[in-house]
TORKEDREN-512004 format. One line per 3 residues: for each residue y, x negated, z negated of N, C-alpha, C. Coordinates in Angstrom, 3 decimals, always signed. Each point is the difference from the previous one (the first is absolute). Example, Ala and Ser with C-alpha at 12.3 -4.5 7.8 and 13.67 -1.06 7.14 Angstrom:
% residues 2
-5.690/-13.190/-7.800/+1.190/+0.890/+0.000/+1.200/-0.900/+0.000; +1.050/+0.350/+0.720/+1.190/-0.820/-0.060/+1.090/+0.770/-0.730
//
This chain:
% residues 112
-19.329/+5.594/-0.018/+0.215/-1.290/-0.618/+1.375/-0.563/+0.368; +0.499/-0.101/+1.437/+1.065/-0.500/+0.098/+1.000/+0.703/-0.524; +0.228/+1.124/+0.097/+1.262/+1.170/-1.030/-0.048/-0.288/-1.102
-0.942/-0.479/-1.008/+0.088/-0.845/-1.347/+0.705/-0.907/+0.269; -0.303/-1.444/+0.872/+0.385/-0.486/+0.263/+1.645/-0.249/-0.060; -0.193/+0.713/+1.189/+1.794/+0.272/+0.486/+0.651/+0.674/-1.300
-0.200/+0.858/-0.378/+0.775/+0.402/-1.243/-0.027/-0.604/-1.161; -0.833/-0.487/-0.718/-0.420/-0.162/-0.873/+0.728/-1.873/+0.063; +0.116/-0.978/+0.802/+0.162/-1.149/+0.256/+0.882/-0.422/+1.268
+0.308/+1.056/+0.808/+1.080/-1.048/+0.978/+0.953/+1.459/+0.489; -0.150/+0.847/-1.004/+1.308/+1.142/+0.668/+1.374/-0.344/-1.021; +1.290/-0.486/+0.321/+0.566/-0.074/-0.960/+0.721/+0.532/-0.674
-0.470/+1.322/-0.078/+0.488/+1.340/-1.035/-1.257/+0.223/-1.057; -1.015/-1.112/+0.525/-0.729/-0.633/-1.509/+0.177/-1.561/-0.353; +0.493/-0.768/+0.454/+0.216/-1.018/+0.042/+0.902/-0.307/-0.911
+1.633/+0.745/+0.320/+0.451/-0.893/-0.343/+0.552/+0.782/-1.258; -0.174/+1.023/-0.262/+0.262/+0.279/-1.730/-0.628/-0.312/-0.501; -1.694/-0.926/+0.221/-0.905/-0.742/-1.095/+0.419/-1.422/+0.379
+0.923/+0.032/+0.521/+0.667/-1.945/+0.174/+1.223/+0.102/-0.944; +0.365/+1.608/-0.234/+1.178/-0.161/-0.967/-0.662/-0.018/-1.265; -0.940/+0.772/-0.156/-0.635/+0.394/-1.448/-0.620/-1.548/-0.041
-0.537/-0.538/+0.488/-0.756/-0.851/-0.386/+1.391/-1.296/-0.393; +0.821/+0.099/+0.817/+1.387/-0.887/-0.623/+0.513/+0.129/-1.473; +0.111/+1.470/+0.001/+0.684/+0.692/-1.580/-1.053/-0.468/-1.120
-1.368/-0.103/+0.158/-1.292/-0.669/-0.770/+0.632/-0.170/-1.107; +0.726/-1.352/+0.328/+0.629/-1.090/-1.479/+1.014/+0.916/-0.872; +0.823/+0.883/+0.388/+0.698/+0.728/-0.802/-0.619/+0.910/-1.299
+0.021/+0.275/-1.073/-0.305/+0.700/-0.857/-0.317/+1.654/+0.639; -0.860/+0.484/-0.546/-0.790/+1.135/+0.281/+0.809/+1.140/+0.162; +1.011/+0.337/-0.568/+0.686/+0.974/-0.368/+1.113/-0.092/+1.468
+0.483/-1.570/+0.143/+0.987/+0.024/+1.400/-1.303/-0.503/+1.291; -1.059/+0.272/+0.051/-0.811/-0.335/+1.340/+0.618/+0.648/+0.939; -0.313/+1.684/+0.251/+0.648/+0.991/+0.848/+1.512/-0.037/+0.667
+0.847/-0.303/-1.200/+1.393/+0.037/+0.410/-0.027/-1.458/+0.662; -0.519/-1.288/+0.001/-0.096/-0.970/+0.554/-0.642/-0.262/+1.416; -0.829/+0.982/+0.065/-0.758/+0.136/+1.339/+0.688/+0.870/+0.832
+0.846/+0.774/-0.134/+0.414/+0.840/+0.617/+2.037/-1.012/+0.465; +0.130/-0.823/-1.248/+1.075/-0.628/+0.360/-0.393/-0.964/+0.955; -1.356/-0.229/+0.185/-0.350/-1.211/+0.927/-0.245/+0.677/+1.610
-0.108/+0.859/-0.706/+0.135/+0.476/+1.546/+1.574/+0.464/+1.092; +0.923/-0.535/-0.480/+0.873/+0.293/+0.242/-0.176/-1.381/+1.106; +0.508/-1.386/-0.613/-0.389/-0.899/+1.071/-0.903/+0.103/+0.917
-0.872/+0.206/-0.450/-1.618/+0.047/+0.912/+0.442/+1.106/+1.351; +0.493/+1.632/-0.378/+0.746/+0.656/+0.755/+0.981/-0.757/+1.407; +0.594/-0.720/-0.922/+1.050/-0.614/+0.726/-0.500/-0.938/+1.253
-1.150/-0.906/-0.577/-0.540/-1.202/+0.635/-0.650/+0.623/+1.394; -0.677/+1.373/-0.455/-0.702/+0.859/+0.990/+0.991/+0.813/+1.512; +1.016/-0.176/-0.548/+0.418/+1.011/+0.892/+1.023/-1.308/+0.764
+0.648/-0.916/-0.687/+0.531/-1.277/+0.626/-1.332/-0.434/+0.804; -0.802/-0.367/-0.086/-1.592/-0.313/+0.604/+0.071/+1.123/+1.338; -0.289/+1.247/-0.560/-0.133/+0.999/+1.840/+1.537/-0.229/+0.708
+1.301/-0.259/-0.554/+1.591/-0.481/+1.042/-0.681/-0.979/+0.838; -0.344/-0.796/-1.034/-0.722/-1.954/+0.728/-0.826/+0.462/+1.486; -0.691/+1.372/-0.187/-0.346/+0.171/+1.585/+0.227/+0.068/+0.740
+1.294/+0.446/+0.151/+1.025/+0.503/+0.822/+0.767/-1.238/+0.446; +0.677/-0.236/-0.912/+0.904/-1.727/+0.122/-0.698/-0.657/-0.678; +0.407/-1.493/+0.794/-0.105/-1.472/-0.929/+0.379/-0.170/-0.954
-1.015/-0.345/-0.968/+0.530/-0.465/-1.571/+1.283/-0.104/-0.689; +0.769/-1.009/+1.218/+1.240/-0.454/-0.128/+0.921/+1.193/+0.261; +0.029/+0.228/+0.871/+0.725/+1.512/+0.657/+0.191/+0.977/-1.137
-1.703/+0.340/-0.352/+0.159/+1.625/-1.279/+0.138/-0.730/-0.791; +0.238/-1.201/-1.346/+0.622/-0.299/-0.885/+1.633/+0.311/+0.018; +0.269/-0.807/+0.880/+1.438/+0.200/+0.395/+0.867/+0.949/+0.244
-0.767/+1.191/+0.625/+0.089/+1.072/+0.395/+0.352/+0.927/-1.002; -0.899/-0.110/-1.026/+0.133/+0.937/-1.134/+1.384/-0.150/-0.475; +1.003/-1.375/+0.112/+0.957/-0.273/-0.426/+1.438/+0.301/+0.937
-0.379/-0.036/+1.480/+1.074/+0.627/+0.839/+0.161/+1.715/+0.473; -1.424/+0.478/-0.261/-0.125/+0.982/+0.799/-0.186/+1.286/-0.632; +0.565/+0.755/+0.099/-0.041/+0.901/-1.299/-1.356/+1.346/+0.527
+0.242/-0.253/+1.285/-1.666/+1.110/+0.546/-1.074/-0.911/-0.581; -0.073/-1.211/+0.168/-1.164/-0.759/-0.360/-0.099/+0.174/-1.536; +0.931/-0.378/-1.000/-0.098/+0.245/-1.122/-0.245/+1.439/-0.796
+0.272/+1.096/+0.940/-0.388/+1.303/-0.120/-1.312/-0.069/+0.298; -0.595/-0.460/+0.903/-1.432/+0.150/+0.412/-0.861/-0.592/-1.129; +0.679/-0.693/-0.609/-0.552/-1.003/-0.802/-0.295/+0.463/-1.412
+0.893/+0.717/+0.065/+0.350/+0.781/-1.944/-0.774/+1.126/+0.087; -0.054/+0.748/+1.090/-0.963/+1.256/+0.257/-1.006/-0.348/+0.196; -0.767/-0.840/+0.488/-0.975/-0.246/-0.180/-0.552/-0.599/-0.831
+0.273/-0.851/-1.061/-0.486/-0.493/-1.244/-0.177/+1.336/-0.683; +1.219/+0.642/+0.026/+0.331/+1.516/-1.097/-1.384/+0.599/+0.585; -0.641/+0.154/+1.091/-0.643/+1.033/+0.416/-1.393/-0.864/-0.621
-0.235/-1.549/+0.333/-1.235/-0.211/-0.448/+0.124/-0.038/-1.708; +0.768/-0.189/-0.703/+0.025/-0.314/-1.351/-0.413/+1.272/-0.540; +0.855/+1.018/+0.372/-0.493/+1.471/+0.039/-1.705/+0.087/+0.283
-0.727/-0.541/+1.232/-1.146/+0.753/+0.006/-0.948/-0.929/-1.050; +0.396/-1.220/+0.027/-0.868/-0.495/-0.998/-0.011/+0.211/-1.537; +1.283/-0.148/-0.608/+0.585/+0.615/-1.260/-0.548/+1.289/-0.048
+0.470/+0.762/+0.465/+0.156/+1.633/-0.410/-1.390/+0.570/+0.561; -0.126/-0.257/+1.461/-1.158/+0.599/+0.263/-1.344/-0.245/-0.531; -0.189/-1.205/+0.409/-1.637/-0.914/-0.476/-0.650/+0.736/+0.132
-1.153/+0.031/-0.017/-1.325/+0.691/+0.351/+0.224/+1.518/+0.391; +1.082/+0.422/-0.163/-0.412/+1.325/+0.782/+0.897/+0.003/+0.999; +0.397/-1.437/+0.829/+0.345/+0.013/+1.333/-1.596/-0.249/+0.693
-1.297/-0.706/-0.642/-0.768/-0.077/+0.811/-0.472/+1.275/+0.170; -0.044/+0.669/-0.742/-0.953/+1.414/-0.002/+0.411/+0.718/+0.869; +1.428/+0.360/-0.059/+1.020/+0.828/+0.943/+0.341/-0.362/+0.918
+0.478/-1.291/+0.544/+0.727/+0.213/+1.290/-0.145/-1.270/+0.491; -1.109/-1.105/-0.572/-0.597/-1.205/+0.893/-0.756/+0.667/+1.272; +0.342/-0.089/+0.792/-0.558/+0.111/+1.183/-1.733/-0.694/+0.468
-0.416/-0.943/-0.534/-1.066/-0.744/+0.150/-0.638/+0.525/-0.921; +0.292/+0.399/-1.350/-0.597/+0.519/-0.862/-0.525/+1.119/+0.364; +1.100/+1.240/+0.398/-0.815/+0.827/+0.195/-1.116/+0.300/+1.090
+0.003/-1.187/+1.173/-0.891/-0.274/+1.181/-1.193/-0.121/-0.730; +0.234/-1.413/-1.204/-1.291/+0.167/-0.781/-0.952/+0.951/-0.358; +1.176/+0.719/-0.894/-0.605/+1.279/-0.406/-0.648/+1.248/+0.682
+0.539/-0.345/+0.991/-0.728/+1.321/+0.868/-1.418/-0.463/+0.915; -0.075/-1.173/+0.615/-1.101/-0.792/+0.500/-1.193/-0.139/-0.632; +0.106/-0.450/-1.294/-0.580/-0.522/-0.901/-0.684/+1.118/-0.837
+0.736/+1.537/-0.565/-0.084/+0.542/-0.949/-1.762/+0.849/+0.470; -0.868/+0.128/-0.912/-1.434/+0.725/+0.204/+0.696/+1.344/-0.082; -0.605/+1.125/+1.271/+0.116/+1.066/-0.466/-1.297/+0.588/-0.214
-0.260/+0.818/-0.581/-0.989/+1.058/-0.392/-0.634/+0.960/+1.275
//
């Protein structure tokens, strides 16, 4: 029950491409996809500015991104890397190489 849970409602490599899709909604049918996938570019961004914020104070990694060119590298590679797994990968990052997932899967699975 909780691996539904967790995946299905608070992992956010399901989360947050149905926070983009569900954004793109209002757009016409034909641009939904290309809209959800452009929304994830910010969303990318917000995520990986969000894990810097752990490291430094708010104030600090805003700023930072603007003096520091390691910080702003850290910054671009890592959006690139999550935009990548959410964009491109989607569901067959859970299958393949979520780590909790496959704990699931092996705990959980009936064998014969």
């Amino acid at each position: 029950m909780f691996g539904r849970v967790w995946c299905g409602w608070l992992c956010g490599q399901t989360a947050i491409p149905e926070l983009a899709a569900w954004a793109a909604s209002p757009l016409p049918r034909r641009m939904r996809a290309a809209g959800a996938k452009l929304l994830l570019v910010p969303l990318s961004a917000a995520v990986s500015l969000s894990l810097i914020m752990f490291f430094l104070r708010p104030p600090d990694a805003v700023a930072g991104l603007f003096r520091s060119r390691t910080l702003l590298g850290v910054f671009l590679v890592q959006a690139a890397s999550l935009y990548g797994m959410l964009a491109l990968a989607g569901p067959r990052f859970c299958r393949s190489v979520c780590p909790y997932s496959m704990l699931q899967n092996v705990l959980f699975t009936r064998t014969r």
